[in-house]
C-alpha positions as CSV (number, residue, x, y, z in Angstrom):
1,X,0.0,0.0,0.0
2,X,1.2,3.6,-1.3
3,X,2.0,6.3,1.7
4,X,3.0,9.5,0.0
5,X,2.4,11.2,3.1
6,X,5.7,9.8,4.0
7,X,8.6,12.4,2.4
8,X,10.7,10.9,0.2
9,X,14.6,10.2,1.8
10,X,17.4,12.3,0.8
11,X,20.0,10.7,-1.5
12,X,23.0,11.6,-3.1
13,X,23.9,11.1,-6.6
14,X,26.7,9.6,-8.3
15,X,28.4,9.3,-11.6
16,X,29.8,6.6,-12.8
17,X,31.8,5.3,-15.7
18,X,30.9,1.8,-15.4
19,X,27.1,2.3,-14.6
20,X,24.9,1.5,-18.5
21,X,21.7,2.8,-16.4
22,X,20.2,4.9,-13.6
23,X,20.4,2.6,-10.3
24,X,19.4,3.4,-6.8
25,X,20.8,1.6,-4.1
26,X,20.5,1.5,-0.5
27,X,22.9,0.4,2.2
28,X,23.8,1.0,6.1
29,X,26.8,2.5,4.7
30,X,26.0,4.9,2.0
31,X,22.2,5.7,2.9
32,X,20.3,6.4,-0.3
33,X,22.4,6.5,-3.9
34,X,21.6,7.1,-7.5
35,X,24.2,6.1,-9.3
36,X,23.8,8.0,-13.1
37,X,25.8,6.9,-16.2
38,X,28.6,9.6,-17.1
39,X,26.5,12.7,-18.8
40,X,23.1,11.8,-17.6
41,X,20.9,14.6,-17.2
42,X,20.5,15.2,-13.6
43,X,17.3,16.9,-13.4
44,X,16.0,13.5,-14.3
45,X,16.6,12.0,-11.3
46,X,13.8,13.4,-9.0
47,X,11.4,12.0,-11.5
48,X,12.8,8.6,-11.2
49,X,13.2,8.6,-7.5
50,X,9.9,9.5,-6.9
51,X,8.7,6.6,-9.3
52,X,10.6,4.4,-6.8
53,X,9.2,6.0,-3.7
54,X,7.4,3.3,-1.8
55,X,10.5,0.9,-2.6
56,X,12.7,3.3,-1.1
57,X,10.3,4.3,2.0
58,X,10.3,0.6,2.5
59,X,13.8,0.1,2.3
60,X,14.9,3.0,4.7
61,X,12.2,1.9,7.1
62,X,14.5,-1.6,7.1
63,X,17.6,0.3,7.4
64,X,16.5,1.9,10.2
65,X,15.4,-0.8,12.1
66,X,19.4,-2.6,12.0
67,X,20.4,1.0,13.6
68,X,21.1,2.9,10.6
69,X,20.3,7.2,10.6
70,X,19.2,9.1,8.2
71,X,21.6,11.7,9.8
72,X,24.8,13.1,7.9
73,X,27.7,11.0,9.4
74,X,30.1,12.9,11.8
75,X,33.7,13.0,12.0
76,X,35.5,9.8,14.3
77,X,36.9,10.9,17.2
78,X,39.7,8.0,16.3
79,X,41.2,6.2,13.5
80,X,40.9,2.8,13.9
81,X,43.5,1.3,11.9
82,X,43.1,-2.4,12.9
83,X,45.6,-3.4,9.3
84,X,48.4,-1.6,11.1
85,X,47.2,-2.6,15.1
86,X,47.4,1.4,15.4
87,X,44.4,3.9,16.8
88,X,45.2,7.2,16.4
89,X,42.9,10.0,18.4
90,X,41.6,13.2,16.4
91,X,41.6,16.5,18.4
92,X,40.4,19.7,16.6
93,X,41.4,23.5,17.0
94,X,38.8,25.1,15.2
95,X,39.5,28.0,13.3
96,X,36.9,30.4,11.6
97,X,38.0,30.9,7.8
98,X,41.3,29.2,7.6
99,X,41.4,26.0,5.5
100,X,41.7,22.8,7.3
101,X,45.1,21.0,8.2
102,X,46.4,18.2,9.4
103,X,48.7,17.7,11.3
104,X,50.5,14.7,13.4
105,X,51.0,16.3,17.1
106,X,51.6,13.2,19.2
107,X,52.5,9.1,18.7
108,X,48.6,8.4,18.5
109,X,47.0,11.7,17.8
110,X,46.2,13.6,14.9
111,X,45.4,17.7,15.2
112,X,42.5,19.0,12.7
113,X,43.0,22.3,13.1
114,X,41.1,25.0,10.6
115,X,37.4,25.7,9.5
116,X,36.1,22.7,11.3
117,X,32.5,24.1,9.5
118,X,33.9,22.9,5.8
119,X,32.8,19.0,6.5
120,X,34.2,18.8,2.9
121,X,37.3,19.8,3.1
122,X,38.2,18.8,6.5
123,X,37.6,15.2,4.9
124,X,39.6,15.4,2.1
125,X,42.6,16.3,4.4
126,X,41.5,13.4,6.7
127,X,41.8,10.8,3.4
128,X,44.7,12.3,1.9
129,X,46.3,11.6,4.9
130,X,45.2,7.9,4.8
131,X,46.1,7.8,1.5
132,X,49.8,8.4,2.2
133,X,49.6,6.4,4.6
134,X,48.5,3.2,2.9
135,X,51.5,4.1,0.2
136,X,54.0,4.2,3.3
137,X,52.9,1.0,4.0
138,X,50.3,-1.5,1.8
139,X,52.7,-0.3,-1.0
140,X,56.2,-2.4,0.7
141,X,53.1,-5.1,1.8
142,X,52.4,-5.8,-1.5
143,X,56.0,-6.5,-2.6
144,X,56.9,-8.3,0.4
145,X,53.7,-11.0,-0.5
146,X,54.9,-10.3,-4.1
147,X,58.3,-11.4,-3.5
148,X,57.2,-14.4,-1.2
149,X,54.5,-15.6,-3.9
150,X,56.5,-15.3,-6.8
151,X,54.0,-12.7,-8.7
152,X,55.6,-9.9,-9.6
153,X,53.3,-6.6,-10.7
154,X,54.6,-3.7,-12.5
155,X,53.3,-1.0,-10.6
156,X,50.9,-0.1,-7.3
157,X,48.4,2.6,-7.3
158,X,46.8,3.6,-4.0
159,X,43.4,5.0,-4.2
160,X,40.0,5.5,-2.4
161,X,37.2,3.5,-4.3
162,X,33.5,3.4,-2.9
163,X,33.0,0.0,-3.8
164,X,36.3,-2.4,-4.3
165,X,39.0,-3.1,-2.1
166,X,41.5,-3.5,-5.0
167,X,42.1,-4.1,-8.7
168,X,44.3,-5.4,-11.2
169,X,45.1,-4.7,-14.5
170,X,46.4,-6.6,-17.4
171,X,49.1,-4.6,-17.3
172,X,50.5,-6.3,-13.8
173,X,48.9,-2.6,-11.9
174,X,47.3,-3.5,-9.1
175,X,45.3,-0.6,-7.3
176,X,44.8,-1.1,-3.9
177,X,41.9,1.0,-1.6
178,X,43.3,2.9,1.1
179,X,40.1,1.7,3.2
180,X,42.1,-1.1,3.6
181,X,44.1,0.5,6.1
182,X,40.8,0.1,8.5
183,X,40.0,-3.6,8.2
184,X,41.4,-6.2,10.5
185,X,45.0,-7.4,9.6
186,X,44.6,-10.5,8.2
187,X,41.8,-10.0,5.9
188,X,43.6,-6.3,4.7
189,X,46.2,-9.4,3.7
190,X,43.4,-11.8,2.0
191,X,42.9,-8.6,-0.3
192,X,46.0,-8.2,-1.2
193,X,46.9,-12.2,-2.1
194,X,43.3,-12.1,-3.8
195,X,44.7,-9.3,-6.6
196,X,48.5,-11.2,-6.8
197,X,46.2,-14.2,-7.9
198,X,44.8,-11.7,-10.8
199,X,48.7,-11.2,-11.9
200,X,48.0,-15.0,-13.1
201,X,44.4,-15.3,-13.7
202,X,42.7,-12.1,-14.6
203,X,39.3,-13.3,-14.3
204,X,37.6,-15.6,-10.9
205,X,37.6,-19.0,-12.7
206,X,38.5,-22.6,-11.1
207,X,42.2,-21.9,-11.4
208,X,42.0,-18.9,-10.2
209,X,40.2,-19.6,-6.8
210,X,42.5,-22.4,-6.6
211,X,45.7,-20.6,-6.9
212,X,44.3,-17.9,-4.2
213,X,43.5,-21.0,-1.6
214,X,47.6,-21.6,-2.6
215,X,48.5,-18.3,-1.4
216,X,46.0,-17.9,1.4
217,X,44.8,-21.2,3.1
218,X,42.1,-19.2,5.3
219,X,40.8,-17.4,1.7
220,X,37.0,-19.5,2.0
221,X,36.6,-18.0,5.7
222,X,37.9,-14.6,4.4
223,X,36.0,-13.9,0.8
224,X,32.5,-13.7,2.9
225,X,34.1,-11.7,5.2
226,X,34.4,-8.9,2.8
227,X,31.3,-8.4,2.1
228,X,30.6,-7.0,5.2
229,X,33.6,-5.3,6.1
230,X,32.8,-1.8,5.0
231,X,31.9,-1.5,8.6
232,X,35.4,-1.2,9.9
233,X,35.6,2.3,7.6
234,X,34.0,5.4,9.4
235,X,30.7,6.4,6.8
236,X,32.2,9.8,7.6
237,X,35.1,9.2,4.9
238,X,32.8,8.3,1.6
């Protein structure tokens, strides 16, 4: 049964390369996204959404009830960096009209200090951060496992994807999320093994499932783990 007295939820729209269609999607993590093809016209979108409305009334209401809030995420008051058994605390020094910054002002504590009011750009210097952190150290990671597996890639890109933990390219690039940095130590490592296995088999067949249970003996316990654990990364950073 239709309620339209019910508003419709807020969502945020996304374009991407890869999509062929309009999609909406709804997760714990994201909240509500429309994900456009590259060029769509935008001002389509409310028109479709609004099509979908009792689908997506329905599938916030579920949300909701597995703790999930409609609410804009806030910033962590820690970094949980379970790859690298590290937690680092975040203090801020707000600063009316001076751009956000970043700074390391203990062993364990990171200093925000700046326009704490620009949520976007005290975010971006917050990931960039991670970012150069995860080439300090996934990057020597990956070529230790390389080294130890006998794959050897050609390059490593460190980047932040919404959706994938890494990637691999027939070229021998492999691109690993800096996300990873926030999963538990062992499965961070099940990611990287899983793209060395693409260095051989760029595609999940037989052989290449079997080669990854070479490399990591606990991979059938860790592949399901990953579906769920985009709940190690604070919302606040997508």
């Amino acid at each position: 049964m239709s309620d339209d007295s019910t508003p419709l939820p807020t969502y945020l729209v996304r374009e991407s390369l890869r999509a062929k269609r309009v999609t909406l999607r709804v997760s714990t993590r994201l909240g509500v996204e429309v994900v456009v093809p590259k060029g769509f016209d935008t001002h389509q979108v409310p028109g479709i959404v609004a099509l979908r409305g009792d689908w997506l009334r329905g599938q916030v209401r579920r949300l909701t009830e597995q703790g999930w809030s409609p609410e804009p995420p806030t910033m962590p008051e820690a970094l949980d960096l379970r790859a690298l058994g590290r937690t680092l605390r975040i203090e801020t020094a707000h600063a009316p009209r001076k751009p956000p910054r970043l700074t390391l002002s203990g062993p364990d504590c990171l200093l925000l200090s700046g326009d704490m009011d620009d949520a976007q750009a005290c975010r971006a210097k917050v990931l960039t951060w991670i970012k150069e952190q995860a080439r300090l150290l996934l990057v020597p990671w990956l070529r230790e496992l390389s080294a130890t597996c006998e794959l050897p890639f050609e390059r490593a890109r460190i980047r932040a994807q919404k959706s994938r933990w890494g990637s691999c390219s027939a070229r021998g690039t492999i691109s690993l999320n800096c996300k990873l940095l926030f999963l538990p130590r062992p499965l961070a490592r099940h990611v990287l093994l899983h793209e060395l296995a693409h260095l051989r088999h760029l595609n999940h067949s037989p052989q290449f499932w079997a080669l990854l249970h070479v490399l990591d003996q606990d991979a059938a316990a860790r592949d399901p783990e990953l579906s769920g654990a985009w709940r190690y990364v604070p919302r606040w950073l997508d």
